[in-house]
C-alpha positions as CSV (number, residue, x, y, z in Angstrom):
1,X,79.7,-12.4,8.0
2,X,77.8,-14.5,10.6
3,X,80.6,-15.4,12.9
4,X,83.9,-13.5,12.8
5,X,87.6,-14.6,14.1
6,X,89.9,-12.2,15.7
7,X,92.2,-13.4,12.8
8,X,90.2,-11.9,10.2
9,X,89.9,-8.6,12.8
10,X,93.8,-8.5,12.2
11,X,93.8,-8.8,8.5
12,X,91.8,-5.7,8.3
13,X,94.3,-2.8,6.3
14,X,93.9,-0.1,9.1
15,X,95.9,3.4,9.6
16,X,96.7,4.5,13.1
17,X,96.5,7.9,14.5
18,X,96.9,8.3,17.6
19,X,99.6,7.1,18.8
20,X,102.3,8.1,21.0
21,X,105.9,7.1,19.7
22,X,107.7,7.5,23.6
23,X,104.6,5.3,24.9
24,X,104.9,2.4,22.9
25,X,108.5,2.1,24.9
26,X,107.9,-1.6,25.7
27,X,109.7,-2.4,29.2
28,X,112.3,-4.9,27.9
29,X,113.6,-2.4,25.4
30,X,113.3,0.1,27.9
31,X,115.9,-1.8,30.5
32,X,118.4,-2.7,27.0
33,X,118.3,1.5,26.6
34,X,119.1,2.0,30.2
35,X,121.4,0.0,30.6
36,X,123.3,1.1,27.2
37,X,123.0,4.7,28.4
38,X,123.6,3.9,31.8
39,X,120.9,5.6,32.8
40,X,119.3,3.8,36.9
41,X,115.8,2.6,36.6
42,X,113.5,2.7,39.9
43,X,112.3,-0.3,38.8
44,X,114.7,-3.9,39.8
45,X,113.3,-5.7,36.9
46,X,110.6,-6.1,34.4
47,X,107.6,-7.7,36.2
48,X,108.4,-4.5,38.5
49,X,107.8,-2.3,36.3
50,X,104.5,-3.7,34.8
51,X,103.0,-3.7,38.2
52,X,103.7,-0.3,38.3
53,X,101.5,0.1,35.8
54,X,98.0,0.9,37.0
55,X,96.8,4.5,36.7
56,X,94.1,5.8,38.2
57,X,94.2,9.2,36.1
58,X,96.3,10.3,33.3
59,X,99.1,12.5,35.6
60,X,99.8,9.1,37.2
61,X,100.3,7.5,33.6
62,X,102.3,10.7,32.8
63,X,104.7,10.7,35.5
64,X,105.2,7.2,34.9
65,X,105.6,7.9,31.1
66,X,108.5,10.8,31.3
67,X,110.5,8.8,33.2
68,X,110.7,5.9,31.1
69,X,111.4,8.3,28.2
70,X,114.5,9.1,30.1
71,X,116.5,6.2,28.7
72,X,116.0,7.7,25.0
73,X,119.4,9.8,24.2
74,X,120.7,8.9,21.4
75,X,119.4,8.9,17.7
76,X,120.1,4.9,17.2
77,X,117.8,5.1,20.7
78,X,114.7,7.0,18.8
79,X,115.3,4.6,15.7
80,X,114.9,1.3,17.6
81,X,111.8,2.5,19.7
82,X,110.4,3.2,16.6
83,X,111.5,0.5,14.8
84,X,110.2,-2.0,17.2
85,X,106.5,0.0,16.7
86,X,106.6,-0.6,13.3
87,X,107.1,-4.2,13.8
88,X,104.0,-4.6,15.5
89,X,102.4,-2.4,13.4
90,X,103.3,-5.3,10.0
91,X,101.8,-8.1,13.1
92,X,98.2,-5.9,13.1
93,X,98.3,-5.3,9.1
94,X,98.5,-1.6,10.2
95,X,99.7,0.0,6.5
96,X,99.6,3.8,7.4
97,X,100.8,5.3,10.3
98,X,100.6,9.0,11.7
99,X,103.0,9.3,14.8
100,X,103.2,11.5,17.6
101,X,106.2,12.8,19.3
102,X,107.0,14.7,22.3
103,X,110.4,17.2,21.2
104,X,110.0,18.9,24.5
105,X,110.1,15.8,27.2
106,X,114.1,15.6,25.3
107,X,114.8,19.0,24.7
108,X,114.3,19.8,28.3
109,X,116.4,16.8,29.4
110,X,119.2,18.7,26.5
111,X,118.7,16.0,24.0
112,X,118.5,17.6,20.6
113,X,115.2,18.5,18.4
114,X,117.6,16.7,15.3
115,X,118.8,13.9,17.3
116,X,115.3,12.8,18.0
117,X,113.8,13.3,14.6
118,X,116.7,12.1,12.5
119,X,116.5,8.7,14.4
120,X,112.5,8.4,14.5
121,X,112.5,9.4,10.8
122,X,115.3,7.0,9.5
123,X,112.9,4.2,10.8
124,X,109.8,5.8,8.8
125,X,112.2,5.8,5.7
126,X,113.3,2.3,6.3
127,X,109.4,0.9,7.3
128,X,108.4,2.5,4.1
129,X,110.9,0.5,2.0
130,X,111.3,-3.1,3.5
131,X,107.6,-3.4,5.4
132,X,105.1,-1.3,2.9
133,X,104.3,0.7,5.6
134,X,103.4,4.5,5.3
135,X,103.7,7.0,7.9
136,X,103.4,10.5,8.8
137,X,105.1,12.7,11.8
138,X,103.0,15.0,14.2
139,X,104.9,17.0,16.1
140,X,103.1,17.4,20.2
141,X,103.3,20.3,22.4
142,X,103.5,19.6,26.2
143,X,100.6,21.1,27.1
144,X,101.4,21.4,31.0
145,X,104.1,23.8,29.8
146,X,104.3,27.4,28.7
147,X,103.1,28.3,25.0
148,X,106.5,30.4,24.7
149,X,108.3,26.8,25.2
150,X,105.9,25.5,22.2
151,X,106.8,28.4,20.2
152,X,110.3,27.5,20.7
153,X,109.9,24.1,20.3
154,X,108.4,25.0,16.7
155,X,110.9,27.3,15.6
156,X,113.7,24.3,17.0
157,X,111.6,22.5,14.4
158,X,111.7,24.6,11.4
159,X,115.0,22.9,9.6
160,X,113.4,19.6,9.5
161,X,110.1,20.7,8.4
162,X,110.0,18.5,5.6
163,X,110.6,15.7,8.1
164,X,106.7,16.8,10.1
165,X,103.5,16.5,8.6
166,X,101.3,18.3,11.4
167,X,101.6,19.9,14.9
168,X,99.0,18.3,18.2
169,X,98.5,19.2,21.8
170,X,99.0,16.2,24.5
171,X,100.0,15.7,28.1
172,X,97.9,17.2,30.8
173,X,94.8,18.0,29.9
174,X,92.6,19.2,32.8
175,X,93.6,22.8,33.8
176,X,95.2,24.1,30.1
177,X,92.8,24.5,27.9
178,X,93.6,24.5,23.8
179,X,92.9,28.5,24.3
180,X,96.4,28.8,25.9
181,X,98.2,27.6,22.8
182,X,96.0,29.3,20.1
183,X,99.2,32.0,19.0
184,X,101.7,28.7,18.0
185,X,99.1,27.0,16.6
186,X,98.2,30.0,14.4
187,X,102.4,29.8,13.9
188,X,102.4,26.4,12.9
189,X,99.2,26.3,10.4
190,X,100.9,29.3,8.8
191,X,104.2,27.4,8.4
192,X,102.2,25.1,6.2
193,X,101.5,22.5,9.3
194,X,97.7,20.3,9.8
195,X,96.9,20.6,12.9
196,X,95.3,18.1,15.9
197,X,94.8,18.5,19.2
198,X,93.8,16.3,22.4
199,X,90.2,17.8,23.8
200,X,87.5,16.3,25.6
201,X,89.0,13.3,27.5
202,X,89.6,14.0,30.7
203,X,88.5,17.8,29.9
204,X,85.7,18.6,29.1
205,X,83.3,19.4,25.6
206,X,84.2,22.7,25.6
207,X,87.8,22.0,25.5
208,X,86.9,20.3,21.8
209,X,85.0,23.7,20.8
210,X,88.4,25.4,21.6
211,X,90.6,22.9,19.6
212,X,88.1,23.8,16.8
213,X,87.1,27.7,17.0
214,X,90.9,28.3,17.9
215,X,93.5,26.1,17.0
216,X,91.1,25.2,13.7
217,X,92.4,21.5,14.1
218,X,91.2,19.3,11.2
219,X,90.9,16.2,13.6
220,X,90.4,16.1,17.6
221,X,92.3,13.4,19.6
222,X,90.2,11.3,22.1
223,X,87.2,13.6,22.0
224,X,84.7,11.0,24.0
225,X,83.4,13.6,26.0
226,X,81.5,15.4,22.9
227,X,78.0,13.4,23.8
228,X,78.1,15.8,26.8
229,X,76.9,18.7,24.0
230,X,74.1,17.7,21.7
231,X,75.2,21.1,19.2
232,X,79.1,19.8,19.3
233,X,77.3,16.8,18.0
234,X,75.9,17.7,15.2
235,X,78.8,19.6,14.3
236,X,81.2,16.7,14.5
237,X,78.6,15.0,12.1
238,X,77.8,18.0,9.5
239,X,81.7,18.7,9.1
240,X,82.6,15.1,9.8
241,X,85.4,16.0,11.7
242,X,87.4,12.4,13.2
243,X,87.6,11.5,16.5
244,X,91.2,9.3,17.3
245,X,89.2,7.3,20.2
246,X,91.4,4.6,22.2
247,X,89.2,2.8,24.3
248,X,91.7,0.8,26.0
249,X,93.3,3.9,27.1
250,X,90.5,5.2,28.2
251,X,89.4,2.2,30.6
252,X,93.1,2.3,31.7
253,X,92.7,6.1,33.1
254,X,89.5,5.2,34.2
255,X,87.7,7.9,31.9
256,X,85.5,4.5,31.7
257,X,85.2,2.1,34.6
258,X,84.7,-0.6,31.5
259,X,85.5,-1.7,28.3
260,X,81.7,-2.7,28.1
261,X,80.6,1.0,28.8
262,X,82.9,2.6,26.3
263,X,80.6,4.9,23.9
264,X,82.6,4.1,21.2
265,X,79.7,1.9,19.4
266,X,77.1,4.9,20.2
267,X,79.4,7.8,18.8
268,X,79.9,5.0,15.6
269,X,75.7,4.7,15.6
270,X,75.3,8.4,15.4
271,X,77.5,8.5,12.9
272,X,80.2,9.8,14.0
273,X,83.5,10.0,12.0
274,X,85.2,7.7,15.3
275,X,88.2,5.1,14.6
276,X,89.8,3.0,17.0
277,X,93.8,3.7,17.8
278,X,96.1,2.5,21.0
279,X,97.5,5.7,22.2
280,X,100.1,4.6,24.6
281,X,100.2,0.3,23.9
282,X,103.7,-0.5,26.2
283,X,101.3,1.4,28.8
284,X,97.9,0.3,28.1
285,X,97.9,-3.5,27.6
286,X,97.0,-3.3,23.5
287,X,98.8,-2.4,20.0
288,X,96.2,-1.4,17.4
289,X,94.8,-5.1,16.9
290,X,94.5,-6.0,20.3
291,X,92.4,-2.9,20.8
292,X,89.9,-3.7,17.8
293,X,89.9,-7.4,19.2
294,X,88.9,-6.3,22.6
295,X,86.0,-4.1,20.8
296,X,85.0,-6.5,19.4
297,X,84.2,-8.8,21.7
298,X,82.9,-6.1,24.6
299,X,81.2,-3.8,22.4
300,X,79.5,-6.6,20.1
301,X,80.5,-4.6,17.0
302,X,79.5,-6.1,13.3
303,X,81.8,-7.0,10.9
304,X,80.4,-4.0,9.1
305,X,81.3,-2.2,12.0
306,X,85.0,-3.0,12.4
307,X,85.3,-2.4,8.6
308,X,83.5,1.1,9.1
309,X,85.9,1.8,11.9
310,X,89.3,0.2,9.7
311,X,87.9,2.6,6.7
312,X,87.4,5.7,8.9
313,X,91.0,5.7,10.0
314,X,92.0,5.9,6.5
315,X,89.1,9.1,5.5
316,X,90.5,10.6,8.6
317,X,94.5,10.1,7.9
318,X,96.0,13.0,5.6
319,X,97.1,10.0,3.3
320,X,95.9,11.8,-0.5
321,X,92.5,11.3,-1.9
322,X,94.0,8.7,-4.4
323,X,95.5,6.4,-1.2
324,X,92.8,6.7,0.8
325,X,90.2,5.6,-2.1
326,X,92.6,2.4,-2.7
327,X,92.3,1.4,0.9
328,X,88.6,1.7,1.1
329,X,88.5,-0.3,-2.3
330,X,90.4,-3.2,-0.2
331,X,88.2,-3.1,2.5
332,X,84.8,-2.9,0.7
333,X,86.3,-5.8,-1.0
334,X,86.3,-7.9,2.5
């Protein structure tokens, strides 16, 4: 295809997997919650709010990022956040989605484990049935926090198994290491749970050998800085173990400076098992499309590229053999 149009970019099936269900709390919906719940903002107005938005690492985002979650208490609460993800999900022709959620920024503000999960799933049942979109729930540890409060948070968890597909690691990165959770994650892969951890963002390779030696995690979120370790390389590539990259994410907590130096195209080159995802989009200035546009156009990826990266999210999703083959079918087809 000799000149491609960001409309054909958005046409591309894709699955998403790495994203955060809490950050895509857009700031309109996030004043209607507040002022529902009656819950005070810091922030007078919108526009205030978005200019508040420049991070320079990922604890500024963070901090930012709990307190905006603040305004979710109630299940219809968790059902129109992710109801309104969804929706722009059907706008990027995103068909499968694997969420994450963060039990533990609720629970410790004495919001319920069920309240949160029955409203986030009842909008996974309903985007299944009206929109054709597929999804899957991963369950995220707060990794700044103690690994007793994950193993509480997992066994909080336990009733609504059926309701969780896998268990990850986000939040802080720099200063707790995968090794501090390796006991719950053993608890959670023996429950029947996949497993996924953030490594190698703002930590560094070595936190990705962790996520893998110890937690055994089928699929490492972020991961950009594995070309720091030529042998984690090559393992990536001989197990072909995914990488959920989000490179606008990453320019936004300056793990890049640039979009243009992102080494999203090299990992893809070296054949890497890398797809494209938004991570935090109310946060980051992208949804899912937006993201692959802005690749596009900074990286100078190929149309084979941006199908290589729409069919990777699919080989890396835990959709079954069967799905996954349909999907790649559709976009070979393109």
């Amino acid at each position: 295809m000799s000149t491609i149009e960001p409309s054909q970019i958005l046409k591309l099936p894709k699955a998403e997997l790495h994203i955060h269900i809490e950050g895509s709390l857009e700031p309109e919906l996030m004043f209607q919650l507040a002022k529902r719940n009656k819950v005070n903002l810091r922030f007078k107005n919108i526009d205030e709010i978005k200019k508040a938005y420049q991070f320079h690492n990922l604890q500024s985002f963070l901090d930012i990022y709990y307190e905006g979650a603040g305004v979710l208490i109630k299940e219809q609460d968790f059902f129109d956040l992710t109801w309104a993800y969804l929706l722009r999900c059907q706008q990027d022709n995103v068909v499968h989605t694997e969420i994450f959620f963060d039990p533990q920024t609720h629970t410790e503000r004495g919001i319920s484990i069920e309240t949160v999960l029955t409203g986030i799933n009842r909008a996974l049942v309903q985007a299944q049935k009206e929109l054709g979109i597929s999804s899957f729930l991963i369950l995220c540890f707060l990794r700044h926090l103690s690994q007793d409060s994950a193993i509480a948070t997992l066994e909080q968890a336990m009733p609504f198994k059926h309701m969780i597909k896998a268990v990850g690691l986000d939040s802080s990165e720099v200063g707790h290491p995968p090794s501090k959770f390796e006991k719950v994650f053993t608890m959670a892969r023996e429950a029947g749970f996949e497993c996924v951890a953030h490594a190698g963002e703002e930590g560094p390779a070595d936190y990705i050998w962790q996520a893998l030696d110890l937690l055994k995690v089928s699929r490492v979120d972020h991961g950009v800085r594995c070309l720091e370790d030529a042998q984690l390389v090559e393992k990536l590539k001989r197990d072909g173990i995914p990488l959920t990259v989000c490179p606008l994410s990453n320019v936004k907590l300056k793990v890049f400076e640039k979009l243009e130096q992102h080494n999203l195209k090299k990992m893809l080159d070296m054949g890497i098992l890398v797809m494209i995802n938004s991570d935090d989009p109310a946060y980051f200035g992208g949804y899912l499309g937006e993201n692959f546009i802005q690749c596009w156009h900074c990286l100078n990826l190929t149309w084979q590229d941006l199908k290589t990266l729409a069919k990777n999210s699919f080989i890396a999703s835990f959709l079954s053999p069967e799905k996954k083959q349909q999907y790649l079918r559709l976009i070979d087809g393109m």
